[in-house]
Residue frames as a rotation matrix with the C-alpha (Angstrom) as fourth column:
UNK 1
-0.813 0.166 -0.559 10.60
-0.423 -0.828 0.369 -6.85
-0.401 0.536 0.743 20.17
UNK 2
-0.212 0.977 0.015 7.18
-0.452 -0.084 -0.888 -7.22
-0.867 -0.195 0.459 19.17
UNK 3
-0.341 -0.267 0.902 6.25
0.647 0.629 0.431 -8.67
-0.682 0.730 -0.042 15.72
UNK 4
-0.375 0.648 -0.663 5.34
-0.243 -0.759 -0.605 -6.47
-0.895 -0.066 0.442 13.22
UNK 5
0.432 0.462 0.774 2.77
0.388 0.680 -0.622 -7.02
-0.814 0.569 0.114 10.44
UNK 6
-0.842 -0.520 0.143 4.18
0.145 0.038 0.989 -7.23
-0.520 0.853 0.043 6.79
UNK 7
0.357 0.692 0.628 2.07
-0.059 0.687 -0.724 -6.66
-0.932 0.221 0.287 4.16
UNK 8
-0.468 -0.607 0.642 2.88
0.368 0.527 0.766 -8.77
-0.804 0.595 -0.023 1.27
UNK 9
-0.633 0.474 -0.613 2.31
-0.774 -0.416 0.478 -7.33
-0.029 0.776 0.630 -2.59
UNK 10
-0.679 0.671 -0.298 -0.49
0.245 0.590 0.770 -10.38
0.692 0.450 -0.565 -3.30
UNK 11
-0.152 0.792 -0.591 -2.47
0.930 -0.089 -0.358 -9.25
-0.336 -0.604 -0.723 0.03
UNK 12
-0.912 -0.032 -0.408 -2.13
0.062 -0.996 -0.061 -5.32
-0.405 -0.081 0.911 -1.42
UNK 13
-0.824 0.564 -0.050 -4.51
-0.088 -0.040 0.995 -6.40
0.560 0.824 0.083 -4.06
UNK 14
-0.254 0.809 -0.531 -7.19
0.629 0.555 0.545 -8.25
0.735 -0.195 -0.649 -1.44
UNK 15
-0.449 -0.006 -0.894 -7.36
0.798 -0.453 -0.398 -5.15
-0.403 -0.891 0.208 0.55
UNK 16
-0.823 0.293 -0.486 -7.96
-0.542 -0.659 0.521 -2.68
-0.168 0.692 0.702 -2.79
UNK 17
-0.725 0.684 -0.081 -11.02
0.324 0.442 0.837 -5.33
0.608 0.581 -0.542 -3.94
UNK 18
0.005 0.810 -0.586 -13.56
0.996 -0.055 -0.068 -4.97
-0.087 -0.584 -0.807 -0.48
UNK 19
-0.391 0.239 -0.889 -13.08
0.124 -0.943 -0.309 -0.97
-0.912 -0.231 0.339 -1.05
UNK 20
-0.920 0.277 -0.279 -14.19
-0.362 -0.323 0.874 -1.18
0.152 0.905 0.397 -5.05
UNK 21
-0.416 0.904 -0.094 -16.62
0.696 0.383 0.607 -3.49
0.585 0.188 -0.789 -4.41
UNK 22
-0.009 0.730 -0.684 -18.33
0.878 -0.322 -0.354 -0.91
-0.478 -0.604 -0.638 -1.49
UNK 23
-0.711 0.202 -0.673 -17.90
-0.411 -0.897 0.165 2.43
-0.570 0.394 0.721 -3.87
UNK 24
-0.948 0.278 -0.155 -19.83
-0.049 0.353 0.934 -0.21
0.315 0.893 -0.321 -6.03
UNK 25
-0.476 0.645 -0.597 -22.29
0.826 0.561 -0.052 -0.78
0.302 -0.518 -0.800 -3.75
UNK 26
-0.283 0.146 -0.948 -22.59
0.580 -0.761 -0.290 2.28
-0.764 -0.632 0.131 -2.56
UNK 27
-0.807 0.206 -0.553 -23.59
-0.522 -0.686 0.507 3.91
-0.275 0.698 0.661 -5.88
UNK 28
-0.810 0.398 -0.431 -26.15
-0.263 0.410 0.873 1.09
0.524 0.821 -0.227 -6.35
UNK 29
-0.317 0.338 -0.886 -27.63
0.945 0.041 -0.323 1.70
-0.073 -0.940 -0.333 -2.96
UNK 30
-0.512 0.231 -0.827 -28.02
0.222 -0.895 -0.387 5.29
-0.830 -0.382 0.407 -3.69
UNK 31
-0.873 0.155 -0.462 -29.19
-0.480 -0.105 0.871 4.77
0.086 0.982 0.166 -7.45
UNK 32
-0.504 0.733 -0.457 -31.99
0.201 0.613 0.764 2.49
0.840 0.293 -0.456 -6.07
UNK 33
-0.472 0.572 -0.671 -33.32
0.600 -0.350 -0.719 4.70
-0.646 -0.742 -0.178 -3.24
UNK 34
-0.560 -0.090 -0.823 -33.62
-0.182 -0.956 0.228 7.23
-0.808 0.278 0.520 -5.58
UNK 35
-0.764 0.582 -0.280 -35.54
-0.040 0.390 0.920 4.89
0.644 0.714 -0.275 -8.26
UNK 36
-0.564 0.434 -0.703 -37.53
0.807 0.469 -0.359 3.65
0.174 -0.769 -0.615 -4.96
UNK 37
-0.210 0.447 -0.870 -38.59
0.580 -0.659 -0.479 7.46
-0.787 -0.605 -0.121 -3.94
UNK 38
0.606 0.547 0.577 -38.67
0.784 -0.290 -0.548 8.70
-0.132 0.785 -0.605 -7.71
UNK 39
0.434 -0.401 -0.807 -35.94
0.107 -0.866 0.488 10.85
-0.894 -0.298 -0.333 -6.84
UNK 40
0.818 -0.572 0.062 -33.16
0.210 0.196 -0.958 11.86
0.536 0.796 0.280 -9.56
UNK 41
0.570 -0.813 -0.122 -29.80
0.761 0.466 0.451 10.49
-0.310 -0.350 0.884 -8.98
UNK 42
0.996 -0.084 -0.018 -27.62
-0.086 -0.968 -0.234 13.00
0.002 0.235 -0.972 -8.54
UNK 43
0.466 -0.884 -0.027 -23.78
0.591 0.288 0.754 11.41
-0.659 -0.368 0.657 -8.76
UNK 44
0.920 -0.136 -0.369 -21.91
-0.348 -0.719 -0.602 13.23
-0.183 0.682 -0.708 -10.68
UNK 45
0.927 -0.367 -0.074 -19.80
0.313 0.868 -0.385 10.74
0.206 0.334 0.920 -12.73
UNK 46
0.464 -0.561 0.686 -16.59
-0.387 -0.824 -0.413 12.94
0.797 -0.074 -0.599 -11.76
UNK 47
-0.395 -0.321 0.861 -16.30
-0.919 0.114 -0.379 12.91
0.024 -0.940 -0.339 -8.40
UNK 48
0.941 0.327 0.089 -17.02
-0.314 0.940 -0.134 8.70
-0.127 0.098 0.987 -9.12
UNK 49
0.708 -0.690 -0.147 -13.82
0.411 0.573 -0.709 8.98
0.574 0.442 0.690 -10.92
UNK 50
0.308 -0.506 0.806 -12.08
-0.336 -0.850 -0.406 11.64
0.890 -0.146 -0.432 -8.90
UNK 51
0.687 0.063 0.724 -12.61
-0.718 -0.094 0.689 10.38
0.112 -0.994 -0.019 -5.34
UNK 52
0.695 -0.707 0.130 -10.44
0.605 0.673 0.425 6.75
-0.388 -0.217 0.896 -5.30
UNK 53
0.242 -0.814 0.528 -7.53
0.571 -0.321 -0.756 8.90
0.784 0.485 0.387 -7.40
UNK 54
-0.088 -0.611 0.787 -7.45
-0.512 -0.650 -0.562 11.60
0.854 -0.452 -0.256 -4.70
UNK 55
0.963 0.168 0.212 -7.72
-0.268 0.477 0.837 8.86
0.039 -0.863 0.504 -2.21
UNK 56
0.856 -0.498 0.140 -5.01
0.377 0.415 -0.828 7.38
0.354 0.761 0.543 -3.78
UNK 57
0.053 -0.881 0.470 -2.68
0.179 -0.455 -0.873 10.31
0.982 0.130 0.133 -3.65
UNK 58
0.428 0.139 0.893 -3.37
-0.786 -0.431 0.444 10.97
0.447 -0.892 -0.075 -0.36
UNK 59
0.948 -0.070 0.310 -1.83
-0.149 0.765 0.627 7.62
-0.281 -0.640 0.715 0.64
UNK 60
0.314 -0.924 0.216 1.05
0.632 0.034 -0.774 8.05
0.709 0.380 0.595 -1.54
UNK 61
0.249 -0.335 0.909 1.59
-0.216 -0.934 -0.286 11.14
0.944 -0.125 -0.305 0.26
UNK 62
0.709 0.084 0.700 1.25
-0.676 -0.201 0.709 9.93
0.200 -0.976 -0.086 3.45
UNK 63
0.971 -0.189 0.143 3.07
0.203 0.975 -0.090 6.73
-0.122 0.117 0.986 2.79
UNK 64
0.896 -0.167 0.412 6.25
0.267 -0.539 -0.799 9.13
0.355 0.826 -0.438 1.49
UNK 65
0.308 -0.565 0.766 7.38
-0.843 -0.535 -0.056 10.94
0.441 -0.629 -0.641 4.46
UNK 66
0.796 -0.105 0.596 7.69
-0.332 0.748 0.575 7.65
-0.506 -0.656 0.560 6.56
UNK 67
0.840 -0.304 0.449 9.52
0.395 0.910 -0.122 5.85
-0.371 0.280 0.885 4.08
UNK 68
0.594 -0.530 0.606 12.03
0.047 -0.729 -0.683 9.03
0.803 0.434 -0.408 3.22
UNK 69
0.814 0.186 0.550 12.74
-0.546 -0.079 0.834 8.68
0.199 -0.979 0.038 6.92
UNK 70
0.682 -0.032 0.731 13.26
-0.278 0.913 0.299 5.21
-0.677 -0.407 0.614 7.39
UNK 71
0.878 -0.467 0.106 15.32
0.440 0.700 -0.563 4.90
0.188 0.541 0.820 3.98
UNK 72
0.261 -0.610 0.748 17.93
-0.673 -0.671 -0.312 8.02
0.692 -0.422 -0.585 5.53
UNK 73
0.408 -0.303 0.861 18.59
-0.871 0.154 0.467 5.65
-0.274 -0.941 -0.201 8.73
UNK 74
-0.702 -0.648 -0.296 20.92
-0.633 0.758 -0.156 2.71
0.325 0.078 -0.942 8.90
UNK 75
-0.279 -0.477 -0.833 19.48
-0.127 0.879 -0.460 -0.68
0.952 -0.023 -0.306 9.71
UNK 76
-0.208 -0.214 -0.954 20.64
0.935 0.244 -0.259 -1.03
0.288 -0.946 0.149 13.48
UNK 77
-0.988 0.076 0.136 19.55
-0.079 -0.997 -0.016 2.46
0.134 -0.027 0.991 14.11
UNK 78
-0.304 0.951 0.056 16.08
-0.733 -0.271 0.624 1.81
0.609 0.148 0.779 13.15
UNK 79
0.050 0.107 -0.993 16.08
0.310 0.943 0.117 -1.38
0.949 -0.314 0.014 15.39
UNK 80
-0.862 -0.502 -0.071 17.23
0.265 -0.327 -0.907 0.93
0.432 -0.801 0.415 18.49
UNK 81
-0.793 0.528 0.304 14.38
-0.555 -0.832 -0.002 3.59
0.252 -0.170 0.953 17.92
């Protein structure tokens, strides 16, 4: 049987940092074209705060069904499948 990867609660964290830091980036990439061309920045602090939350849920959700599954089966069962 193959190995499969764990991940461990101290790596959850180093996996959640390289996506803040690019939403960071990404807003300070689009805040300094927009200085660069005179534009006005159009983010709308909202959807800043909105998007990672309904990312969020969306992984809870998906994360859910699997594990509702998996906690219904025995063990030696789930080794079989």
């Amino acid at each position: 049987m193959p190995d499969t990867p764990v991940l461990k609660d101290t790596e959850a964290i180093h996996h959640f940092i390289p996506v803040t830091w690019e939403t960071a980036l990404g807003i300070i990439a689009i805040t300094a074209v927009s200085a660069a061309r005179h534009w006005t920045t159009t983010i709308d602090p909202r959807f800043v705060i909105l998007a990672p939350i309904i990312g969020a849920v969306t992984g809870l959700l998906a994360g859910l069904q699997p594990a509702w599954r998996a906690a219904r089966i025995t063990p030696a069962d789930a080794l079989r499948s």
